[in-house]
N, C-alpha and C positions, 0 to 999 in steps of 0.2 A: 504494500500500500504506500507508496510513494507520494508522495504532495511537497516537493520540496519550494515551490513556488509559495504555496498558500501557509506552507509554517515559516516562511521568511517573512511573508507580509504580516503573518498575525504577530511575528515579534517585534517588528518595526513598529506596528500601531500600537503595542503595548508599552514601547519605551517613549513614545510618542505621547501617550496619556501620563505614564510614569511621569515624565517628565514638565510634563504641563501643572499635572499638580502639586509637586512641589514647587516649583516657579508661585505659586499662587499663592502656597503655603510662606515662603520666603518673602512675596511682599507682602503679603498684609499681615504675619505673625510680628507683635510686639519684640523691640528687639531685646535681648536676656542680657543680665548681666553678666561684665566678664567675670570669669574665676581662672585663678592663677591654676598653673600645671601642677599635678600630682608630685608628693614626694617619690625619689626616685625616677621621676622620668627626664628626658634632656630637653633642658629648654627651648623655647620657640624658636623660629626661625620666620620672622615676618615677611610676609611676598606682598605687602604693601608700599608701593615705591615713596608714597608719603611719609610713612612713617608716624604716623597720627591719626586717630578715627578722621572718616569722612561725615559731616552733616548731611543725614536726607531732606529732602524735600519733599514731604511726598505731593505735594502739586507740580513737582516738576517732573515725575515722572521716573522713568529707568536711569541707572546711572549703571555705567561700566567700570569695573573694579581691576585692574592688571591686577597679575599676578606674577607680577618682576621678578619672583624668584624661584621659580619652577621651568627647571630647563625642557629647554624645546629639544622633541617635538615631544609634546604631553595630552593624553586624549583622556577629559574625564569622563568616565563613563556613569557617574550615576550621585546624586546628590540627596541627602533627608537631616531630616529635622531630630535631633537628640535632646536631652535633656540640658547639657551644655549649648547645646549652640546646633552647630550645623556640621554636617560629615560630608566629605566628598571622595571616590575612590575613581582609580586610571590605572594608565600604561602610559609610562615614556622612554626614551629610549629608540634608536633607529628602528627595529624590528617591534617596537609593542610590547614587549613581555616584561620590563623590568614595572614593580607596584609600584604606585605613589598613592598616599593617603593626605588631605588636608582636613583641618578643623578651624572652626573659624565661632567667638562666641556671638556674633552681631554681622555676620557674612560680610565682612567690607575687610576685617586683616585676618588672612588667613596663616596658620602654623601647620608646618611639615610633618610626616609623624612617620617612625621609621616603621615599616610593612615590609615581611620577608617573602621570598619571594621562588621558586626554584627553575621553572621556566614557563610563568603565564601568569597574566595580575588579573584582580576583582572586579566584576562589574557590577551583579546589584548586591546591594546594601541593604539591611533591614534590623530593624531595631528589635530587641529580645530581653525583658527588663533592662537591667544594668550595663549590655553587654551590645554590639553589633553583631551581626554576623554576614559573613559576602561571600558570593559566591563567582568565579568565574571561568572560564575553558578556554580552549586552545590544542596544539599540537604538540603531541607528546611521544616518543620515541619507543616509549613502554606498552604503547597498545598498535594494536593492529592497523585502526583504522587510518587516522592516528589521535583523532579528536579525543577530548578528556575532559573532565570537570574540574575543580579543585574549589578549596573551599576557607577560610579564616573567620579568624574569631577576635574583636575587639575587645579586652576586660573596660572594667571600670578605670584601671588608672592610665587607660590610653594606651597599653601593650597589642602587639599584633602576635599571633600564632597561626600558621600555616596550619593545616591538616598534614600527617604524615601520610604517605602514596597508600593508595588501598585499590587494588585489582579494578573493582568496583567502579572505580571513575573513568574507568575505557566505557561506559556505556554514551562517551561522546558527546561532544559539544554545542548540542541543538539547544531548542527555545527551553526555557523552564520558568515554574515559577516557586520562589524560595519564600516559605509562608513558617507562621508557627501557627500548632495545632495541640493541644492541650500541654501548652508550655514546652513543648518541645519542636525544635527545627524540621522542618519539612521540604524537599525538594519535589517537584510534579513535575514529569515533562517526557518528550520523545528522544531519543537517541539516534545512532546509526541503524538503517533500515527499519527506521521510523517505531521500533519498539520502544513504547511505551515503558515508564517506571515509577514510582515511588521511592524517595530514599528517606528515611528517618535518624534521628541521631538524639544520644542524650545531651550532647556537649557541642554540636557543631561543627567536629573537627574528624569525628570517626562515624561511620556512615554502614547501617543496616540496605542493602539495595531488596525492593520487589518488583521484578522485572513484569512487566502485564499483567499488573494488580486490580485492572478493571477491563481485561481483554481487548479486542479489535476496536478501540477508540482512541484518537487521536486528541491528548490535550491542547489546548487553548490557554488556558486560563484556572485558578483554582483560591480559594476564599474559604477563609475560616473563623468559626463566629467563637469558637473555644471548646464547645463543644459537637460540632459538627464540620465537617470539613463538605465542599463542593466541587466538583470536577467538570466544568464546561467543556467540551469539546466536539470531536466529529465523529459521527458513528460510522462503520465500510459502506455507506449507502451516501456518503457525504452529506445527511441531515447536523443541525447543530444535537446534542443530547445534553444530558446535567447525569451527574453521579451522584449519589451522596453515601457519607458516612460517618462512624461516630469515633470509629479508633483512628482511622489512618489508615486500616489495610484491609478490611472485610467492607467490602463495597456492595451497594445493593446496584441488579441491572441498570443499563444507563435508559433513561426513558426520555424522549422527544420532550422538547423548548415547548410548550404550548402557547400559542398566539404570534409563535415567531415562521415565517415564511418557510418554506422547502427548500429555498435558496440561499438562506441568510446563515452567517457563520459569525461565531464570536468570535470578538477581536481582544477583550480584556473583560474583567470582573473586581470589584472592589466590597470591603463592606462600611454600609453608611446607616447610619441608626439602628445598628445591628442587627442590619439585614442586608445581602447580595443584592448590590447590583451590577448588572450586565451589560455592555456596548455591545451589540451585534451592528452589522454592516450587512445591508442589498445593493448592488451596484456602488450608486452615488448617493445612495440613503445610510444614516444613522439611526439607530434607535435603540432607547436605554429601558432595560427589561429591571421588574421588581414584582417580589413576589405580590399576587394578589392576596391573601390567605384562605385561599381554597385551594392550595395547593397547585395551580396552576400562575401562570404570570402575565403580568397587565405591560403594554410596549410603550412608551411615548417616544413621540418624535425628537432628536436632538437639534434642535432649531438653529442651522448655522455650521454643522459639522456637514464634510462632506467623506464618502466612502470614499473605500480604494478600489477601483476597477481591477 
């Protein structure tokens, strides 16, 4: 079952949303006071060519922040909102693979933070009480294919730790999505030759894998309220479907989107008043799915978003 076109698009339009909303999150959250670095860690390293906070405006709108001290070429991949401040993880380096990690407590001066690294850096980020956790992949020499996972973990005093290699992350470097699910870290997503998986951990750094935990479905997308976990995706018939479950690994069949078209596939899922909701895409249509509470789901129009063809 191959769809290599349509899991590239659905993870474009997820980092696409990912990233739209924290942008939103970033300008209209209150800025946080700073707090000096942990005992034991090395102090900052300002990439603020000022050297000084910047005054917003906020009538004036965006303001561009260098980052004068982050060598080129430097690509971040993924940015959220922590209790201190704000987290940003990349790759620089000529080929991509060397980490870079910033933190910044008011997004305008951001500090360096040393992230190990053995050969492939972090893309998404996700907060875990006190702790980060990132996940990202790349080409690895140890697997067949050659694509690979890998995974890190941020403590409280700002320390980074790698995952040590585990067999398990040759299941390849496709779409996923990195969620926590009754306090514990969760990866969803397809691999090489589009098999499907589950990977669970107690610590974020060592990884249980269940390879087609919910059969011939292609994820999308997945969301968890704490105690329920959801699995949006495509069923071999190219319908959208929903999964649900309560552990993580005993999945009930996947059953049809109800009110959603024969042609519409999700592109991403989030939860918002502690309930799922859902982006699917028709063509050049948007529309945002939520449960009705009849167990089926009501669609509105996203007014102003357009599909991806």
């Amino acid at each position: 079952m191959q769809r290599p076109d349509r899991s590239r698009r659905s993870s474009a339009v997820r980092r696409v949303f990912g990233l739209l909303a924290v942008v939103l999150l970033v300008a209209c959250s209150p800025t946080p006071s700073p707090t000096a670095p942990p005992s034991g860690v090395p102090g900052p390293t300002s990439v603020n060519p000022s050297g000084s906070p910047i005054a917003f405006d906020p009538a004036a709108g965006w303001h561009l922040v260098s980052l004068a001290g982050v060598a080129a070429p430097t690509r971040l991949a993924d940015v959220i909102a922590i209790s201190s401040g704000f987290l940003a993880d990349g790759a620089t380096g000529q080929v991509g693979q060397t980490p870079i990690a910033l933190h910044s407590t008011d997004g305008t001066e951001w500090t360096a933070e040393r992230i190990p690294g053995a050969w492939t850096a972090p893309g998404d980020l996700l907060p875990w009480g006190d702790k980060v956790v990132a996940v990202g992949g790349g080409e690895s020499s140890r697997c067949a294919h050659p694509s690979a996972l890998d995974t890190w973990v941020r403590a409280a005093d700002a320390t980074w730790t790698e995952a040590p290699w585990d067999e398990g992350f040759c299941v390849g470097a496709g779409p996923s999505t990195l969620l926590i699910h009754r306090d514990h870290p969760f990866l969803i997503g397809a691999g090489s030759g589009d098999v499907s998986y589950v990977m669970t951990s107690d610590d974020g750094l060592r990884w249980v894998i269940h390879e087609q935990a919910f059969g011939n479905v292609y994820p999308h997308a997945a969301v968890s309220d704490g105690s329920t976990l959801w699995v949006f995706g495509e069923g071999p018939d190219g319908r959208a479907v929903v999964i649900r479950s309560a552990d993580g690994q005993t999945f009930e069949p996947p059953a049809p989107i109800r009110g959603l078209a024969a042609d519409a596939s999700v592109q991403d899922a989030l939860m918002l008043g502690g309930q799922p909701v859902v982006v699917a895409a028709v063509a050049s249509a948007v529309g945002i799915l939520r449960p009705d509470g009849s167990g089926g789901w009501k669609v509105e129009p996203a007014t102003g978003c357009a599909g991806i063809r």
